[in-house]
RONUZA-755043 format. One record per residue: residue number from 1; chain; residue in three letters; x, y, z of N, C-alpha, C in turn. Coordinates in steps of 0.02 Angstrom, whole numbers, plus 50000, padded with zeros to 5 digits. Last residue first. Layout:
<pts>
num,chaine,residu,n_xx,n_yy,n_zz,ca_xx,ca_yy,ca_zz,c_xx,c_yy,c_zz
NUM,A,ALA,X,Y,Z,X,Y,Z,X,Y,Z
...
</pts>
This chain:
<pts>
num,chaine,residu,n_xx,n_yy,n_zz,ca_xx,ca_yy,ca_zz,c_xx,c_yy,c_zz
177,A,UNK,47646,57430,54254,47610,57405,54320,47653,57435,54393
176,A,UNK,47646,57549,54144,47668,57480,54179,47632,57505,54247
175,A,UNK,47482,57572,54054,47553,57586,54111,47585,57550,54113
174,A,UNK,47397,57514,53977,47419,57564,53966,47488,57550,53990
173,A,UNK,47364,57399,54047,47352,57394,54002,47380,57442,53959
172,A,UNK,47348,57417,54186,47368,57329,54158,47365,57352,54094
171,A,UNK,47284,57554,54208,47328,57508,54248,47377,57465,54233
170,A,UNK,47182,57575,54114,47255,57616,54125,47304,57570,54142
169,A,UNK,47098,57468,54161,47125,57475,54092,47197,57500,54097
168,A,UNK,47073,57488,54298,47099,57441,54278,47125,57445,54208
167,A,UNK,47005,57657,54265,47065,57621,54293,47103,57573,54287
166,A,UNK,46893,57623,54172,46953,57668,54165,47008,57639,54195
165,A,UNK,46772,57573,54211,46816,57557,54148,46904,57570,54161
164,A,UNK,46717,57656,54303,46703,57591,54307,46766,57549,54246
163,A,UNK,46716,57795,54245,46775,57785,54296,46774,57699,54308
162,A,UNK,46610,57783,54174,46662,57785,54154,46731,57766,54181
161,A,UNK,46507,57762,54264,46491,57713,54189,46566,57713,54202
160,A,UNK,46500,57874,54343,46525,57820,54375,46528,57771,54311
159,A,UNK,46467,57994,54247,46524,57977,54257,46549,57926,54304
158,A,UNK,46354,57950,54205,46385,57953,54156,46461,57944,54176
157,A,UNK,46253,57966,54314,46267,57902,54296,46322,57882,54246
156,A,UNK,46286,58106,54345,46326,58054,54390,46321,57976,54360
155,A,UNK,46183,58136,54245,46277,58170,54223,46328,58104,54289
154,A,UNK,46078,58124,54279,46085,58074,54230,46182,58080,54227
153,A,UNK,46073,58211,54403,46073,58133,54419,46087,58088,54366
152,A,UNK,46071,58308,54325,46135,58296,54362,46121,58249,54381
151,A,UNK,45943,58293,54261,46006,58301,54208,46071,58281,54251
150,A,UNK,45828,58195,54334,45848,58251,54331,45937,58243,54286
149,A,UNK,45741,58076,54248,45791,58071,54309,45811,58171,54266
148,A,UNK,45685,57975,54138,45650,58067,54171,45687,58098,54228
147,A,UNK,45711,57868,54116,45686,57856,54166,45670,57937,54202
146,A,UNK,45734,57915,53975,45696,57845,53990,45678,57847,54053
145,A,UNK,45808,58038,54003,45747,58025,53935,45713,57946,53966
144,A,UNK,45914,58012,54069,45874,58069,54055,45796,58052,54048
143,A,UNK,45945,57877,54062,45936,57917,54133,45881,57968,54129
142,A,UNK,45991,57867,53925,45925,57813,53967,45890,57851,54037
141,A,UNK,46081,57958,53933,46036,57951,53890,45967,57935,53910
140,A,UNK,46183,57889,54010,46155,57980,54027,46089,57992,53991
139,A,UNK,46217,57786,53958,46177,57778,54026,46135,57851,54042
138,A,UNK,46264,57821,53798,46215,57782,53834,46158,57784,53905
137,A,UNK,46374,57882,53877,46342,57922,53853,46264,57863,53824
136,A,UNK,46430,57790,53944,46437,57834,53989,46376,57872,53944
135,A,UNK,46483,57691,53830,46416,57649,53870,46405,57718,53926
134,A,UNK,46567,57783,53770,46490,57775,53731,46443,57746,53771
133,A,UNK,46664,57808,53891,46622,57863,53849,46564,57823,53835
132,A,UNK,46739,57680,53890,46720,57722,53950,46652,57778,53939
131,A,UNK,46807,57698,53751,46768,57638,53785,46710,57657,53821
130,A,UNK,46874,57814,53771,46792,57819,53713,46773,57747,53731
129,A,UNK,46966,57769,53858,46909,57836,53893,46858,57806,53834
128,A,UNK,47041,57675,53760,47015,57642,53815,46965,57701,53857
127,A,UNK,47086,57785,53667,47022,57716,53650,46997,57706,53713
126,A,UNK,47158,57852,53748,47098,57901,53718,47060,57824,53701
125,A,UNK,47278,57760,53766,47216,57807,53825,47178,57837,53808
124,A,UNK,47309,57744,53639,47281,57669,53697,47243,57701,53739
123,A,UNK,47362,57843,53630,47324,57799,53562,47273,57769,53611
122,A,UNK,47471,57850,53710,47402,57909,53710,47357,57894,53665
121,A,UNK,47539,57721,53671,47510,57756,53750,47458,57823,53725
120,A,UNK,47579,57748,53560,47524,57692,53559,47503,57712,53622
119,A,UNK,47657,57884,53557,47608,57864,53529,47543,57816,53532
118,A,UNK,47760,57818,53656,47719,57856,53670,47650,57869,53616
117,A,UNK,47765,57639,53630,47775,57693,53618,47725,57753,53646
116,A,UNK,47737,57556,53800,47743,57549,53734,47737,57625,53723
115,A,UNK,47769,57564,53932,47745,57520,53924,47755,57491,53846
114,A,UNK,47800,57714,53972,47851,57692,53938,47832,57582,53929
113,A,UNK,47739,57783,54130,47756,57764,54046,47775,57749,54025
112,A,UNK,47657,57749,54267,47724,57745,54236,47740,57736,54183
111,A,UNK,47536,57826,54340,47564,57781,54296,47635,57787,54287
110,A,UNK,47533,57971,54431,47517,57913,54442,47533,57837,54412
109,A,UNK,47582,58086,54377,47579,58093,54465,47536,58009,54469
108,A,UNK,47571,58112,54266,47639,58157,54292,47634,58123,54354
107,A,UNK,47488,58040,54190,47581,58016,54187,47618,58060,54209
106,A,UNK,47396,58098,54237,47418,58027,54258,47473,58000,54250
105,A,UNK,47378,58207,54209,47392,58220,54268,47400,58143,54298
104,A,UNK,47365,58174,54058,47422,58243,54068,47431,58220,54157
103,A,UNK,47261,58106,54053,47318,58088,54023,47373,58124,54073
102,A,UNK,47147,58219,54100,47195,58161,54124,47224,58104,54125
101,A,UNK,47174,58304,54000,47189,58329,54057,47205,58257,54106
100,A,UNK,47122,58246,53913,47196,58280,53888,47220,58291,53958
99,A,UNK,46970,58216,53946,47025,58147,53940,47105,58170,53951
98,A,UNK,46951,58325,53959,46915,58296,54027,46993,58243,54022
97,A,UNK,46939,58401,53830,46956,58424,53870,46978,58372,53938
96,A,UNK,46854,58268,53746,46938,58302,53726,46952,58305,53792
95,A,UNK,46709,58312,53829,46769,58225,53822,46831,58248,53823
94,A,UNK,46620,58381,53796,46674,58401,53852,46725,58342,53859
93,A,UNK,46535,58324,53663,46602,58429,53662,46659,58431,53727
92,A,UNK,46502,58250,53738,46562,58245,53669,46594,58267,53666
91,A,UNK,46406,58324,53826,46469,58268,53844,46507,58264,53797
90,A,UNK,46325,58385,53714,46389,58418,53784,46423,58379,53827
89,A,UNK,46257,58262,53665,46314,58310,53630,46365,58375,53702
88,A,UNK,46194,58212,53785,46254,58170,53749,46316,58223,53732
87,A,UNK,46114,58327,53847,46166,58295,53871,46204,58266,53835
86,A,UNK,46045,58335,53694,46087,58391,53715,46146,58364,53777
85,A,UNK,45958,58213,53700,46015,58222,53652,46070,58288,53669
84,A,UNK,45871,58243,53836,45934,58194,53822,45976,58205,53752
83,A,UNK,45824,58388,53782,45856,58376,53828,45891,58311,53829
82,A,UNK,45749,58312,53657,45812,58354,53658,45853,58370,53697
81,A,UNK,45656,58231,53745,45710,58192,53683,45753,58242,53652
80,A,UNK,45594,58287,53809,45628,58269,53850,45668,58246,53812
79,A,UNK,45598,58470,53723,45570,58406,53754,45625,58362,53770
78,A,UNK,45595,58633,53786,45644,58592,53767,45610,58514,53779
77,A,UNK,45487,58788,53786,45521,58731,53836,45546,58671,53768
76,A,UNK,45531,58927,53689,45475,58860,53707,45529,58801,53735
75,A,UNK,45637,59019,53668,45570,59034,53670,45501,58967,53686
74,A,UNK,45727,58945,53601,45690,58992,53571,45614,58995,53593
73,A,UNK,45713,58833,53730,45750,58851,53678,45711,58883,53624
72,A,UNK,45718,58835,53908,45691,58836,53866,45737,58829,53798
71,A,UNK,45715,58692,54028,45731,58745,53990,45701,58753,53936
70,A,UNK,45672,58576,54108,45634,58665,54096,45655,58685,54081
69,A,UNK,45804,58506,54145,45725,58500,54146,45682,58573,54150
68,A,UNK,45948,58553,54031,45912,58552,54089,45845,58567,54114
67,A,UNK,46016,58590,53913,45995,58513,53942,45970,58530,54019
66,A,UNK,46043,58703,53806,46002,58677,53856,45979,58609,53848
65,A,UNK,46172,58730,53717,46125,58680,53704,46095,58647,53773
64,A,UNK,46229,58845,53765,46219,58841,53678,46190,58780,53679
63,A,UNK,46213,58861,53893,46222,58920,53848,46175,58892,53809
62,A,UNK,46188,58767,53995,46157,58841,54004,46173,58866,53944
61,A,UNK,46274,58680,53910,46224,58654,53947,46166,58703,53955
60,A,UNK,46377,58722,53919,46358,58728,53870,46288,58693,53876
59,A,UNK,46433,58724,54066,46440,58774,54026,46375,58789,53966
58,A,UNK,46436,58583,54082,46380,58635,54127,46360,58677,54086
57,A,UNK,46533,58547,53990,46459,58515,53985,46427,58541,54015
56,A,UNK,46635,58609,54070,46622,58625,53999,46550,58602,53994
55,A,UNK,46617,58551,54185,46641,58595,54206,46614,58646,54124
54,A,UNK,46645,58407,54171,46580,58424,54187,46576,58509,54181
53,A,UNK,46775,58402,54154,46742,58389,54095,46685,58425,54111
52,A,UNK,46834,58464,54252,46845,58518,54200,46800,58489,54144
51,A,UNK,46821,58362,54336,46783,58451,54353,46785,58482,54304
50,A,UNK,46872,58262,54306,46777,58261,54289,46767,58327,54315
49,A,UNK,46986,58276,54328,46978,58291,54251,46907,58295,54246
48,A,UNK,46998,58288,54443,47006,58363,54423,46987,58359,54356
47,A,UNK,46956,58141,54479,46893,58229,54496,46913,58282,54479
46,A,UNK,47058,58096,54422,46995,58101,54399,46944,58143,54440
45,A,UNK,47141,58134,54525,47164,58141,54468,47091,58151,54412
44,A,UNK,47078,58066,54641,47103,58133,54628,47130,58174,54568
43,A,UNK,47097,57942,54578,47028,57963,54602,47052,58050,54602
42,A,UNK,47247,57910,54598,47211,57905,54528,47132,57937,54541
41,A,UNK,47262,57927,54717,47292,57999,54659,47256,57977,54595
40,A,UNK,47209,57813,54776,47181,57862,54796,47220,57934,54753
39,A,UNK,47289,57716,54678,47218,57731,54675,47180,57802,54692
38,A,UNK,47399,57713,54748,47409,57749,54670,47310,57737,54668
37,A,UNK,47360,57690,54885,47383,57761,54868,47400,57783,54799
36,A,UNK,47343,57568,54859,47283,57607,54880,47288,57669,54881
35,A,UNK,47482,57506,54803,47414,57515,54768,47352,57549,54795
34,A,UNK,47592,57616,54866,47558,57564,54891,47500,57576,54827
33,A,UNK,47694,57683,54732,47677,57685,54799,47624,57630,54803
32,A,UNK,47784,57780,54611,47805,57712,54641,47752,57702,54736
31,A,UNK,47773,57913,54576,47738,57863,54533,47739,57786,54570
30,A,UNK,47766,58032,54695,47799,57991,54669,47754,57943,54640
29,A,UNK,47685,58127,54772,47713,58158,54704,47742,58101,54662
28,A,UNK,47666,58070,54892,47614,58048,54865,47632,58069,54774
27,A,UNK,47775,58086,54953,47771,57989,54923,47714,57985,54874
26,A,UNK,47811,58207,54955,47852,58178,54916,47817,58118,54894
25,A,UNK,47714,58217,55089,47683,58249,55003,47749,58209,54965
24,A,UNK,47783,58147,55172,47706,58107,55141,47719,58131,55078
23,A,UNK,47881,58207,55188,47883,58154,55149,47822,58120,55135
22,A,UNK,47798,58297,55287,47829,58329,55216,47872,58252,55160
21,A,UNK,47733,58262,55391,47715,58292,55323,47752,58288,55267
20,A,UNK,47848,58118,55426,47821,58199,55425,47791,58208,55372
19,A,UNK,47793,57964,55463,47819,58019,55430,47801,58071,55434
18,A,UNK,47764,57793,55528,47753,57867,55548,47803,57913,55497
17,A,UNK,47709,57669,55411,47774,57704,55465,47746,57763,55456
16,A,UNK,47658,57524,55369,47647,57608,55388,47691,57593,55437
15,A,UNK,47703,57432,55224,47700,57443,55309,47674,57502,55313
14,A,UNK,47731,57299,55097,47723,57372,55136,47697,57380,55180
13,A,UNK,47831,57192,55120,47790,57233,55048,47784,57315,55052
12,A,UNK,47902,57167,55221,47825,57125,55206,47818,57166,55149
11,A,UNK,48015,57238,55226,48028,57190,55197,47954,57133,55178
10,A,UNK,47936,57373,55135,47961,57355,55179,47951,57271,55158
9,A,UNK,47901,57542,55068,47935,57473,55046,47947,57454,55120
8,A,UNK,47750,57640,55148,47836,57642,55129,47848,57557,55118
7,A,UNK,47612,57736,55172,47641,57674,55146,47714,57688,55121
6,A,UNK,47594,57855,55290,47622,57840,55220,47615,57754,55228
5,A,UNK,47548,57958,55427,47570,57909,55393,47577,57883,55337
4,A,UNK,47604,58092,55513,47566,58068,55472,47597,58002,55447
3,A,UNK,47638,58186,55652,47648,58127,55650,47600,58135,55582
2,A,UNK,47638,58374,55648,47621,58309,55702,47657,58259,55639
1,A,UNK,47792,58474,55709,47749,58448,55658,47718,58383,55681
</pts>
């Protein structure tokens, strides 16, 4: 097996040391690791939840409320002030899903719980995303409709808005540290 490296405790804080595969995947499964490695699961964590958010908002996007430049709806193209209201509302509709999911894949594989009640913890992580959300659904808005920017160029402004928030919050604020 070749050589990979990890962050591991050491008496400077932390070090790289050579490890096998196979304690990498352990260090990376563990809640306790170098801050650039609870980052880099926290980013991973959030592209599975922005796949499944974006993932719904595509969905409904093509179905039940075209947001995308030329579509139509009954039959006659969509103006640019429904197309942006349709992005918002299929962001709304895909929030729940996006946030449950990563709640769910942050306190299995990144935070550490037990900061304050579980209640106030999933209280605290749904406020601190609708933080994240309204200035996200804002920017998608302006994107669309104000500056005529194609729907997936407005959908990336929506989700760097958010991830901009998120972390540090979780972090210091949610989790323990």
């Amino acid at each position: 097996m070749s050589e990979a490296f990890m962050f591991s405790p050491s008496p400077s804080r932390w070090s790289l040391i050579g490890q096998r595969s196979k304690p990498l995947w352990r260090a990376l499964l563990r809640r306790e690791a170098h801050p650039s490695v609870q980052f880099f699961k926290y980013a991973a964590c959030g592209i599975a939840a922005a796949t499944l958010h974006n993932g719904v908002m595509g969905t409904l996007s093509l179905t039940l409320f075209p947001a995308g430049k030329g579509m139509t709806m009954n039959g006659e193209l969509i103006s640019e002030s429904l197309r942006a209201y349709h992005l918002v509302l299929n962001n709304a509709i895909a929030w729940p899903f996006g946030t449950a999911l990563a709640y769910w894949l942050n306190t299995l594989l990144v935070f550490t719980p037990g900061k304050h009640s579980k209640t106030v913890e999933i209280a605290l992580f749904w406020i601190i995303s609708a933080i994240g959300f309204f200035p996200g659904g804002f920017v998608v808005h302006w994107l669309a409709q104000g500056l005529g920017l194609p729907s997936t160029v407005a959908q990336l402004g929506f989700v760097l808005t958010s991830v901009a928030v998120n972390f540090l919050s979780r972090k210091f604020i949610i989790f323990k540290s």
